[in-house]
Backbone bond lengths (Angstrom), bond angles and torsions (degrees), N, CA, C in turn:
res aa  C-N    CA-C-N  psi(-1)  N-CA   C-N-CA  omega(-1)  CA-C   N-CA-C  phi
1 X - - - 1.439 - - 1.513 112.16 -
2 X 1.263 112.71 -37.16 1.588 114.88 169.59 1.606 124.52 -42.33
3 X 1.796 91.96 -27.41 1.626 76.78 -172.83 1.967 111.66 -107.08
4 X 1.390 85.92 13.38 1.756 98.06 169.63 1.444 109.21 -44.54
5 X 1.613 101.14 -65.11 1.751 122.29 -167.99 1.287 95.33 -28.43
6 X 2.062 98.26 -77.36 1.314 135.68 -163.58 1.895 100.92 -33.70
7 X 1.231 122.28 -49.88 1.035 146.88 -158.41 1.889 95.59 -71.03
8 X 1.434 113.10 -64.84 1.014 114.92 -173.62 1.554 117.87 -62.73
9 X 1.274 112.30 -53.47 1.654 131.31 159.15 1.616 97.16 -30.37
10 X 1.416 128.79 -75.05 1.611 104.94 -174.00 1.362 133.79 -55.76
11 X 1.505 107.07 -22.18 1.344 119.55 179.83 1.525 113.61 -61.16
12 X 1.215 97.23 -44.77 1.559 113.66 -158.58 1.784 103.77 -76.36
13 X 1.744 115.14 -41.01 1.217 116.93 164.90 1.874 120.21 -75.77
14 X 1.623 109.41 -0.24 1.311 91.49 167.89 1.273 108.55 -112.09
15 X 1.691 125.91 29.30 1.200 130.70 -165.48 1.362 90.69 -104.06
16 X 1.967 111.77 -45.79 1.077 105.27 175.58 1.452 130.92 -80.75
17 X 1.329 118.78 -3.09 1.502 107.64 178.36 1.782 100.89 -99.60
18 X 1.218 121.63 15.27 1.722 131.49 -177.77 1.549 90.40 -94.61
19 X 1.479 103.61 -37.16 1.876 98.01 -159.16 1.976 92.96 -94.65
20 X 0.973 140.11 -3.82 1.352 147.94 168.01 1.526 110.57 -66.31
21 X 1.757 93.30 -74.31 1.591 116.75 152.22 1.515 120.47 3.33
22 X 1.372 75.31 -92.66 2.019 94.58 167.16 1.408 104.78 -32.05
23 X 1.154 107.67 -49.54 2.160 96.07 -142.68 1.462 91.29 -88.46
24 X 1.465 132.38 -24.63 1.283 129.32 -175.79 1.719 94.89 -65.75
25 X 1.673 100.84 -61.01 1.930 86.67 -168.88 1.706 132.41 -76.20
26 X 1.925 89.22 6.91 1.456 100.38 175.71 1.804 100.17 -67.20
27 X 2.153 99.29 -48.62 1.239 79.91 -157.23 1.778 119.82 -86.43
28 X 1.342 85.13 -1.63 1.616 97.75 159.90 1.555 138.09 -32.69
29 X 1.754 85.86 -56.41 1.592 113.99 -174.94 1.690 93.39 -81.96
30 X 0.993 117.45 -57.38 1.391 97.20 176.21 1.679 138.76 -40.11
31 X 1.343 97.75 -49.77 1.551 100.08 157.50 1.338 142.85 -78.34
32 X 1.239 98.55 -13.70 1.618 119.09 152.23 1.801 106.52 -62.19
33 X 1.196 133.94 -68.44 1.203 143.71 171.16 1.461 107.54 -36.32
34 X 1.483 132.64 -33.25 1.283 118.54 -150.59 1.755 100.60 -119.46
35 X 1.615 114.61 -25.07 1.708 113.88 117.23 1.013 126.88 -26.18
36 X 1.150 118.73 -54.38 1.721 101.34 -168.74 1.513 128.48 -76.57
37 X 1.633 94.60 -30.65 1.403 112.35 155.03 1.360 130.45 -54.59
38 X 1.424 124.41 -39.16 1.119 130.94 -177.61 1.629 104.39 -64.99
39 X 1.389 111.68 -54.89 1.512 115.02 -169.71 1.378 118.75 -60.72
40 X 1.821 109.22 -31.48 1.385 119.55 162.44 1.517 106.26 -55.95
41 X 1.250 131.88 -60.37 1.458 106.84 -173.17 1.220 117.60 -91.31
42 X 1.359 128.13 9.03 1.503 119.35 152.31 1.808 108.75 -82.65
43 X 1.244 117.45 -16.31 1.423 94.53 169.97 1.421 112.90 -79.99
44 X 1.357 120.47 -27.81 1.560 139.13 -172.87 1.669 89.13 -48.48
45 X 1.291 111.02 -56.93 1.964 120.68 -154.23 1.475 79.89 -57.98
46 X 1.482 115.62 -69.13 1.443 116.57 -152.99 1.773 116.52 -49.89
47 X 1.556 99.82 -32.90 1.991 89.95 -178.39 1.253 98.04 -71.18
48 X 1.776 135.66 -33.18 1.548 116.19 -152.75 1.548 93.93 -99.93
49 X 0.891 131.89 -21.99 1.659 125.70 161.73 1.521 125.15 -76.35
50 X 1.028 125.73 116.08 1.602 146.66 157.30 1.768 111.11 -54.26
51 X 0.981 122.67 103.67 1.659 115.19 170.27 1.591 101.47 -63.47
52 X 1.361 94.55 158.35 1.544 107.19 177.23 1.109 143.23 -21.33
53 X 1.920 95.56 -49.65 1.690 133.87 -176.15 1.230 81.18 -74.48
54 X 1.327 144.28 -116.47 0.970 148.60 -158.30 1.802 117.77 -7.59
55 X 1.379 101.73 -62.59 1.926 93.33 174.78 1.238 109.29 -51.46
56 X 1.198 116.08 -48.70 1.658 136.20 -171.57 2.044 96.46 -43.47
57 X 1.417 110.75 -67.24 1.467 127.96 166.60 1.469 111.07 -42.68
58 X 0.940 127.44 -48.94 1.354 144.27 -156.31 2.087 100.69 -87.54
59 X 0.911 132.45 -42.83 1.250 161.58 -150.73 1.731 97.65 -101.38
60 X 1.454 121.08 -57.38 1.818 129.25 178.27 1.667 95.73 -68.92
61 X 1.532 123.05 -41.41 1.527 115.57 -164.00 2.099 90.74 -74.44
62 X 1.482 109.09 -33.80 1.430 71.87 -163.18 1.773 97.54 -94.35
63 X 1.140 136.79 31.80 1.331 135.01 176.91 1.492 100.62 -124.65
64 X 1.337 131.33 -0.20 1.336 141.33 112.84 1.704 147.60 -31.54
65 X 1.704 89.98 -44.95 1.415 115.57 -176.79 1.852 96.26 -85.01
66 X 1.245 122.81 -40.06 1.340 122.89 -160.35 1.844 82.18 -85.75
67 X 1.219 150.43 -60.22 1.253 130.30 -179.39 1.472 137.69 -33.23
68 X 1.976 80.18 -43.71 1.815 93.44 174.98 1.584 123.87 -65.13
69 X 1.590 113.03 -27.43 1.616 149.91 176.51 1.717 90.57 -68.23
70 X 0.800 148.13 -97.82 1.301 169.84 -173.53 1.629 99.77 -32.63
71 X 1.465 104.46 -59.67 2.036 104.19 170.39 1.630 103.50 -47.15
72 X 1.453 119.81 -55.42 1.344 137.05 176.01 1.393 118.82 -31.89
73 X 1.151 118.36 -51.77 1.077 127.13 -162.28 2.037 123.35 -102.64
74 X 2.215 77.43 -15.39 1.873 81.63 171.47 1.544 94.29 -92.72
75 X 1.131 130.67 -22.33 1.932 128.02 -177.68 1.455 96.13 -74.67
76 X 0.913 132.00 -40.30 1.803 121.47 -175.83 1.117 99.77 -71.17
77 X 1.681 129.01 -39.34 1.542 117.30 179.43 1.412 119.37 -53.27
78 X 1.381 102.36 -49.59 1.875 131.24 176.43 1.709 97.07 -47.97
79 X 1.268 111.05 -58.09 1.380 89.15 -158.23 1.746 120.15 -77.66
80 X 1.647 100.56 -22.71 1.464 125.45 177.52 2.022 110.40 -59.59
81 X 1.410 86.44 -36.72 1.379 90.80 -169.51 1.673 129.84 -79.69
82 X 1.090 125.52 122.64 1.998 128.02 -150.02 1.277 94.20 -55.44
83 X 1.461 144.65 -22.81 1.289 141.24 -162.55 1.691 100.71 -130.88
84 X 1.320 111.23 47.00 1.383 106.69 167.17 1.407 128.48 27.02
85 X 1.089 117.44 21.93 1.793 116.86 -175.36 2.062 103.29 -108.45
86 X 0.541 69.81 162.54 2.122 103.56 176.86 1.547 96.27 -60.82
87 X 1.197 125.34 170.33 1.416 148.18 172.76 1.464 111.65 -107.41
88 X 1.560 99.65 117.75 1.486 116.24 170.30 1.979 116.94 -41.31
89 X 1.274 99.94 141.88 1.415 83.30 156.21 1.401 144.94 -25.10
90 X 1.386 112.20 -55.62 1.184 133.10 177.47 1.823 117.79 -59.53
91 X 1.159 87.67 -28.09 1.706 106.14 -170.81 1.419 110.77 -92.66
92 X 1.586 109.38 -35.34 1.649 105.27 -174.78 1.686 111.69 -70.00
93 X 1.223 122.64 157.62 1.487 114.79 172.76 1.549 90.91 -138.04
94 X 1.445 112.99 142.75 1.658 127.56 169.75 1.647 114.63 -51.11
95 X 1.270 130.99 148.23 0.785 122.92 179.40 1.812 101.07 -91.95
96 X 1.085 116.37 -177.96 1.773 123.02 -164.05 1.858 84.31 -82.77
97 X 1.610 129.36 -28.84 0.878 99.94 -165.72 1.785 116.69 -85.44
98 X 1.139 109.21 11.05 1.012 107.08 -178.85 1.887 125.04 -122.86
99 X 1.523 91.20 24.19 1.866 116.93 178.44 1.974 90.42 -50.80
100 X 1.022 149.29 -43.91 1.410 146.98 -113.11 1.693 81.48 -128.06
101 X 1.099 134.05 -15.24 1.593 118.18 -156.59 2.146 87.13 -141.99
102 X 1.774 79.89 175.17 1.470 98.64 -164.44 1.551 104.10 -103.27
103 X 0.724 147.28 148.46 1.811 132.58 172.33 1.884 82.77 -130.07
104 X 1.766 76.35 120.22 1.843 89.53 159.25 1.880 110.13 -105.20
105 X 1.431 93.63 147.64 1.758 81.44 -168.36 1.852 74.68 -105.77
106 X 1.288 89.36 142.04 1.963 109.14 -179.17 1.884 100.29 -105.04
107 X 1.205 116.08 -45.12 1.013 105.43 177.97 1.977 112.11 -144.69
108 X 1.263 144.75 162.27 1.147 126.05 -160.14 1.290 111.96 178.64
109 X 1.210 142.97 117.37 1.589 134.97 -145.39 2.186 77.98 -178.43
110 X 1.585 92.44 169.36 1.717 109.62 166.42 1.028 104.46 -76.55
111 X 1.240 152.41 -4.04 1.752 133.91 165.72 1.460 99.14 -104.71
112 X 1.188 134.01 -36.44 1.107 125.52 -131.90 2.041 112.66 -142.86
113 X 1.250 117.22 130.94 1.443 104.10 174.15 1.480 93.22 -155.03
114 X 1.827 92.59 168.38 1.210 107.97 177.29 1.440 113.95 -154.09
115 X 1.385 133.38 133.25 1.462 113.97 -167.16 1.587 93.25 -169.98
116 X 1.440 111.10 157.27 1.274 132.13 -153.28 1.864 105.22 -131.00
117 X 1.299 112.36 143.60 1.361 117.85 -172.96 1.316 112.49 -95.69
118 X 1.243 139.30 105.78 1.902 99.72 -177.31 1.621 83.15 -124.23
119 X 1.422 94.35 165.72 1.693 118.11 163.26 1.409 115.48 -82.76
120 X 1.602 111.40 171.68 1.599 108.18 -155.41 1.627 116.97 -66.95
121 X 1.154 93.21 2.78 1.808 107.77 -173.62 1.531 107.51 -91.52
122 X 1.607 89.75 -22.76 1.795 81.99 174.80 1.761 97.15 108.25
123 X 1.069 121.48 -10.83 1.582 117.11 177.09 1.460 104.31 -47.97
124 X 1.298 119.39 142.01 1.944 103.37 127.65 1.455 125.47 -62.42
125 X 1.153 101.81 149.55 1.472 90.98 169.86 1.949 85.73 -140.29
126 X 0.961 156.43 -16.94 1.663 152.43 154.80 1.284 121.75 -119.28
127 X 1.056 119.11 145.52 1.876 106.54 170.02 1.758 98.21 -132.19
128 X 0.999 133.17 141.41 1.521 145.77 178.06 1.539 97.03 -141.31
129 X 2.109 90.50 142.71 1.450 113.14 161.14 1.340 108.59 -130.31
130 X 1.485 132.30 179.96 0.876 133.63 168.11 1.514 100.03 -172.98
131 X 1.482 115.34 148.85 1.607 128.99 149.33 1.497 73.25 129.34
132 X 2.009 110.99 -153.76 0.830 148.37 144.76 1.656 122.56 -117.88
133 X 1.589 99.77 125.49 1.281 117.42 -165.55 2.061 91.59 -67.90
134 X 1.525 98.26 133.61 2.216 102.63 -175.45 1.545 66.91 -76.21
135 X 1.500 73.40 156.46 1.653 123.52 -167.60 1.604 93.94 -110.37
136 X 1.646 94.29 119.39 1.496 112.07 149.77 1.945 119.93 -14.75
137 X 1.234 101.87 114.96 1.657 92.49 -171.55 2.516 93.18 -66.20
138 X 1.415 82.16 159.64 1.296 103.71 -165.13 1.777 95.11 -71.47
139 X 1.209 127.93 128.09 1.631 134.49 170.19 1.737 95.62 -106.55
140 X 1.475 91.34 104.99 1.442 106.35 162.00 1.832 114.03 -119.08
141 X 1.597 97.53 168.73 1.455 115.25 -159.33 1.366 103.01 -100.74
């Protein structure tokens, strides 16, 4: 009979550390769960957002791409044309890749050009030349 008590006494203290148990790994799992959520939508932010560098990267390749389009299209003129020269102002047309950007022409003659891409802020973002700039006629004595 002695060990009835004994018997009942453990039951009763492992009833209560079962029902403790519980509530610790209830609230465990809960904050585990609400972690997991968090990291889900901080990874969510991170794929649909671009950091800075990246637009910045993203923004030089395609004001890059519209220079290379634009070189393209004054060398096909050059080579198409019976007198080997470049296309007048009037004559050149932008290529589609470069609808989004500004092209400054820096320098620009029938042999020879030079011109710069910038974004609406005014950056560069490419600079291209091509030809050979005519040469100063020769001053002799």
């Amino acid at each position: 009979m002695k060990a009835l008590p004994l018997l009942l006494c453990s039951v009763l203290l492992c009833g209560c550390q079962d029902r403790e148990a519980r509530a610790e790994n209830a609230a465990l799992q809960a904050r585990v769960t609400e972690l997991e959520a968090q990291v889900r939508a901080m990874q969510g932010e991170q794929a649909t957002a671009l950091p800075a560098d990246a637009q910045s990267v993203t923004e030089r390749a395609a004001g890059q791409n519209c220079a290379n389009a634009l070189t393209r299209t004054l060398e096909v003129f050059r080579e198409d044309s019976l007198d080997d020269r470049y296309p007048s102002a009037a004559q050149t047309q932008l290529p589609a890749e470069c609808v989004d950007f500004r092209v400054n022409w820096v320098a620009r003659s029938e042999r020879a050009y030079t011109f710069t891409v910038t974004d609406d802020a005014g950056r560069e973002l490419a600079r291209q030349s091509g030809g050979a700039p005519t040469a100063a006629p020769a001053s002799g004595g």
